[in-house]
C-alpha positions as CSV (number, residue, x, y, z in Angstrom):
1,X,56.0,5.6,-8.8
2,X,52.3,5.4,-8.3
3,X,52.1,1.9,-10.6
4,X,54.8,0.2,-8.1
5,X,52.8,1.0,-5.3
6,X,49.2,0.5,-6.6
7,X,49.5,-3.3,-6.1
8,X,50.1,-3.0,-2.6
9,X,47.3,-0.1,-2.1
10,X,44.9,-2.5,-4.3
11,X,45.5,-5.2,-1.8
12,X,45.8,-3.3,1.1
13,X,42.2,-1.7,1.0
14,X,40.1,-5.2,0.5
15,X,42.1,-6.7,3.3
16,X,41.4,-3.9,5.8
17,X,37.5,-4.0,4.9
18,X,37.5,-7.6,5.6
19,X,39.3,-7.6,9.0
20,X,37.2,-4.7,10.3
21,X,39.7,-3.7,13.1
22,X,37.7,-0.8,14.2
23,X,34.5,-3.0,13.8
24,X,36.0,-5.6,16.0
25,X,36.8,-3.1,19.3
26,X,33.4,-3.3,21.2
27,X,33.3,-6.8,21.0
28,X,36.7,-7.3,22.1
29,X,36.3,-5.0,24.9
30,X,32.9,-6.7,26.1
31,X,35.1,-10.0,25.6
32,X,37.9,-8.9,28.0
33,X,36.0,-6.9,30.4
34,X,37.3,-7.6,33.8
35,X,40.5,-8.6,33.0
36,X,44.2,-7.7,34.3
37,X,46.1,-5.2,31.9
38,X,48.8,-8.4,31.7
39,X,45.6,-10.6,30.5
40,X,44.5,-8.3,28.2
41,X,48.0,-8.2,26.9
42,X,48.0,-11.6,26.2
43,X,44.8,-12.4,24.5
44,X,45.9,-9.6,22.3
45,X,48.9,-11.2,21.1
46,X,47.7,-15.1,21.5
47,X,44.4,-13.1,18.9
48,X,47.0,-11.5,16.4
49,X,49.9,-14.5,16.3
50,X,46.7,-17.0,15.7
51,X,44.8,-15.0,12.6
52,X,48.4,-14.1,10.8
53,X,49.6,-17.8,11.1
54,X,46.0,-18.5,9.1
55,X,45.7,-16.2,6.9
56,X,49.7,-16.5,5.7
57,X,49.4,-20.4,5.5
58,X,46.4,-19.7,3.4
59,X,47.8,-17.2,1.1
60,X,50.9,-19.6,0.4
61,X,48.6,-23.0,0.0
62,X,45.0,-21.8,-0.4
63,X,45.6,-21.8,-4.5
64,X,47.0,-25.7,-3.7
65,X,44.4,-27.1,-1.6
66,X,42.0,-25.8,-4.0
67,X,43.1,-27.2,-7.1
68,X,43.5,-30.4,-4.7
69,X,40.0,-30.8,-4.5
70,X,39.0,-29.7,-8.1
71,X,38.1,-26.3,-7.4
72,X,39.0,-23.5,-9.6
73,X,40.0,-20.0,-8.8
74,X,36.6,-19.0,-10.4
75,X,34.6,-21.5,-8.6
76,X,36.6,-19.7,-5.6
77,X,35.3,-16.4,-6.4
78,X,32.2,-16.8,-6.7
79,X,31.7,-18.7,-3.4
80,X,33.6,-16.9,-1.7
81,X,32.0,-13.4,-3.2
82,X,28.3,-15.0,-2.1
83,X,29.6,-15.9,1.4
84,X,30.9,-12.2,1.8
85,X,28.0,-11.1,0.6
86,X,25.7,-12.7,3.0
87,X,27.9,-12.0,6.0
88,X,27.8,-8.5,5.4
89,X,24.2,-8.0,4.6
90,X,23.2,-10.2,7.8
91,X,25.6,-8.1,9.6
92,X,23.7,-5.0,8.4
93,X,20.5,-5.9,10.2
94,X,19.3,-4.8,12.7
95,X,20.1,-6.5,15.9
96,X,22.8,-8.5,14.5
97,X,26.6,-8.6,15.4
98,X,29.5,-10.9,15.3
99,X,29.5,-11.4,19.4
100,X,30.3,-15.2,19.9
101,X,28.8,-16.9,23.4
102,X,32.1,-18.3,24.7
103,X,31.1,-19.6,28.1
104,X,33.6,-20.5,30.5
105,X,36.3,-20.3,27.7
106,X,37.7,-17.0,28.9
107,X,41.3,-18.6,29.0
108,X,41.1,-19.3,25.2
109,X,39.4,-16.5,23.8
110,X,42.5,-14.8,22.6
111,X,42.5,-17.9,19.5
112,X,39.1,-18.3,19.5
113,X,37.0,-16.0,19.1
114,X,39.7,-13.3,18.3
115,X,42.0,-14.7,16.7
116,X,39.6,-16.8,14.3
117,X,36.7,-15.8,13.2
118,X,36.9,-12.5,14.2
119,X,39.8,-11.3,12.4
120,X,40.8,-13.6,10.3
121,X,37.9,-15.5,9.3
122,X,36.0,-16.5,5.9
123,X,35.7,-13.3,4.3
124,X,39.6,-12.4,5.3
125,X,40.7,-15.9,3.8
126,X,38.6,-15.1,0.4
127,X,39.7,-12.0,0.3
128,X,43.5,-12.8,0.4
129,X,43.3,-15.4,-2.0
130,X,41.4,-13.1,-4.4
131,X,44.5,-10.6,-3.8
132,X,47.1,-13.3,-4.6
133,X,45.7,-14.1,-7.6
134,X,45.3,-10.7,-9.1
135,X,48.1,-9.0,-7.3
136,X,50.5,-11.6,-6.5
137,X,51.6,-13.1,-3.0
138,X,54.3,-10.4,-2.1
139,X,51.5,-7.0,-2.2
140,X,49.0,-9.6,-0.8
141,X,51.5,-10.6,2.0
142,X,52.7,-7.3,2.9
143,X,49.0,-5.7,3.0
144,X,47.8,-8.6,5.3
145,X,51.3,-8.0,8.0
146,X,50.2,-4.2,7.8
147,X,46.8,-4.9,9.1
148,X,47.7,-7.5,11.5
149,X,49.4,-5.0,12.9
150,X,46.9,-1.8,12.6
151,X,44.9,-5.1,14.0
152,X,47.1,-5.3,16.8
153,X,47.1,-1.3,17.9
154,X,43.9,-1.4,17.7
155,X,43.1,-3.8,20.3
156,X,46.0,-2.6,22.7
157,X,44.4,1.7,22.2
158,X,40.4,0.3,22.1
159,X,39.9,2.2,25.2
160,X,41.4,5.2,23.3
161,X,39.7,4.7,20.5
162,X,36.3,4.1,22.6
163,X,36.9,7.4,24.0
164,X,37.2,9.1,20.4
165,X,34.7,7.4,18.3
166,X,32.2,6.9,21.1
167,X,29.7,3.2,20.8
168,X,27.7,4.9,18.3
169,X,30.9,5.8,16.4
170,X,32.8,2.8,16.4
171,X,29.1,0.3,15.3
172,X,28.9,3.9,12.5
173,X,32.5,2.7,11.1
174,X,31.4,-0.9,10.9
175,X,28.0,-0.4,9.3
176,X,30.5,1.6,6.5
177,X,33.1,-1.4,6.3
178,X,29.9,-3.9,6.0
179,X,29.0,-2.4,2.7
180,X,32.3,-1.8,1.3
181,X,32.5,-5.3,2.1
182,X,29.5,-6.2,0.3
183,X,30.6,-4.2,-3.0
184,X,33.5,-6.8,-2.9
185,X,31.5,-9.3,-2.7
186,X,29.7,-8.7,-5.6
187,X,32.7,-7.6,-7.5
188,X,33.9,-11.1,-6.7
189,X,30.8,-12.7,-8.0
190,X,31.0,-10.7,-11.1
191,X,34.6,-11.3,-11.7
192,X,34.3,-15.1,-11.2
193,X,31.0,-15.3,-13.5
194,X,33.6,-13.0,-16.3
195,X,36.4,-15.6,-15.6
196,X,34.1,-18.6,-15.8
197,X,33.0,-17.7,-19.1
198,X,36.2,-17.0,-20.6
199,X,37.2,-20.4,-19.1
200,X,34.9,-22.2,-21.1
């Protein structure tokens, strides 16, 4: 029993680090601050329907559009594992955070920032790619819906959550998810190094 589920658990667990749905509630509560219960409602769903349409396209033609331009799935890991990497450590200093200076763009933050490259952004699109190809699409597909959707109640219970976890709670949870995130990234690196080798 445990073997037909693993897959999905295996896939499940990467993808959840690297949309940080927890992470991502102060900022989308700073981001929607003064806004109509109906508005929030909206951003919420324009945010979710915009990083699943990504992520999806990219776990069906990611593998194509790299071998398009040459690249192999090694070549993919190991970029990809660096640029998790460094987006995790830089988010574990001091002073930093993922906040994005939108301006006047209030109407369109629900697709950007939300919606890309908050949740699903460079280390999401790595990471499902990385799950496809050790995995398969249909654990990878099914663990990316899942958190789209823990995504999803996340954003429409933050004030809950808020409430629960507290500020200092809530920026606790992400430091966590930042250096799970980071062990991934390494594992990536390694794995593409082992599978760059074996290549050869």
């Amino acid at each position: 029993m445990y073997k037909l589920i693993e897959p999905f658990i295996l896939t499940f667990i990467p993808i959840f680090v690297a949309v940080d749905s927890i992470g991502n509630i102060p900022l989308f509560i700073s981001l929607v601050e003064g806004l109509s219960k109906k508005q929030r409602k909206r951003i919420i769903l324009e945010s979710v329907t915009t990083a699943t349409i990504i992520a999806i396209l990219f776990v069906f033609i990611g593998k194509w559009i790299l071998r398009f331009i040459g690249i192999t799935v090694a070549d993919f890991q190991i970029a990809g594992g660096l640029l998790i990497l460094v987006i995790s450590v830089s988010l574990l200093l001091p002073g930093k955070t993922r906040f994005v200076d939108i301006g006047e763009q209030r109407q369109t933050i629900g697709i950007f920032p939300l919606g890309t490259p908050l949740i699903t952004g460079p280390a999401v699109l790595t990471t499902t790619l990385m799950m496809v190809d050790s995995f398969g699409i249909i654990p990878t597909f099914f663990s990316l819906i899942l958190n789209m959707l823990i995504a999803w109640i996340t954003m429409e219970k933050s004030d809950l959550l808020i409430k629960f976890l507290g500020t200092s709670g809530t920026r606790a949870f992400s430091k966590i998810t930042y250096i799970l995130l980071a062990s991934i990234g390494i594992m990536m690196i390694r794995k593409g190094i082992i599978q760059g080798v074996l290549i050869r």
